[in-house]
N, C-alpha and C positions, 0 to 999 in steps of 0.2 A: 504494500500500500504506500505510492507516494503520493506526499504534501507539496503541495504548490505556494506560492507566494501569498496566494488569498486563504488557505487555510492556516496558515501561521500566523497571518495577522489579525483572523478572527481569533484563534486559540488565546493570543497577545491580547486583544480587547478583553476577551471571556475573564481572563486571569490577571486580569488589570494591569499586565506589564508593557512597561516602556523601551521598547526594542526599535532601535535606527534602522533607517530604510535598509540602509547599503549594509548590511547583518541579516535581512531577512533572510536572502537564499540560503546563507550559512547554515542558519537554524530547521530552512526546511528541509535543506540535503541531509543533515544531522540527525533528525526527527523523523526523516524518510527510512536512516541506515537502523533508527532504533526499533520501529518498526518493522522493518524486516527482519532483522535478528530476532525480535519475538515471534515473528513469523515462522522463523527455521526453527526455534524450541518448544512450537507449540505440536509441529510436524513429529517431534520425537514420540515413540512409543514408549507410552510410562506403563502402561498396564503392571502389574505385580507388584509396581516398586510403592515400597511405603515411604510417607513424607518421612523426613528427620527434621531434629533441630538441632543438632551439630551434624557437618559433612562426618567427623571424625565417631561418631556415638559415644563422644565423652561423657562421662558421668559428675558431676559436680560433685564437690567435697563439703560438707555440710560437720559444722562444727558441732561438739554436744547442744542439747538444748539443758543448758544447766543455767540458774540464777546466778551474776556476775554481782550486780548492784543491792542492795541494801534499801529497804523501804526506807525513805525521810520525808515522806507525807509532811510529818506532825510539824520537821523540825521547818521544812519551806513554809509551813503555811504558817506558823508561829511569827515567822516577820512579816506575812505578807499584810497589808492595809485592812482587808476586809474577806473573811473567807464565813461561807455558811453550808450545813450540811457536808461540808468536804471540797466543796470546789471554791474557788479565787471570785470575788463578787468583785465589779466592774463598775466603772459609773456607765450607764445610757447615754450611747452616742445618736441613734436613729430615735425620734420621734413617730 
């Protein structure tokens, strides 16, 4: 599928960008080659093959799920200005 100089400049309007005359063919040539390449990977037969999310099937390393930190609830909210029920009271900014 090639783009002509009038679909790249609608594309351009659509996507609100500011692209100079004499750049246009650049981008249609460009947009024409990406197009075709997705053209030629869409040709490919995938049948069987299941997606991945690493090319490699790497498996992430996931640390313990143990408590590092120490609750101090009492001792933040003990300086904080205004706390009630447990959470930080705020002055009203929105009316």
């Amino acid at each position: 599928m090639a783009l002509d100089v009038s679909d790249v400049e609608k594309i351009a309007f659509l996507a609100r960008l500011g692209i100079d005359a004499e750049d246009v063919p650049e981008y249609s040539r460009n947009l024409s080659d990406i197009l075709a390449f997705v053209e030629q990977l869409n040709a490919v037969d995938t049948t069987g093959v299941e997606p991945l999310a690493h090319p490699l099937e790497a498996t992430q390393r996931l640390r313990a799920d143990e408590v590092r930190e120490t609750d101090e609830r009492e001792n933040f909210q003990g300086i904080a200005p205004q706390t009630g029920s447990g959470l930080y009271l705020v002055p009203q900014v929105i009316e």
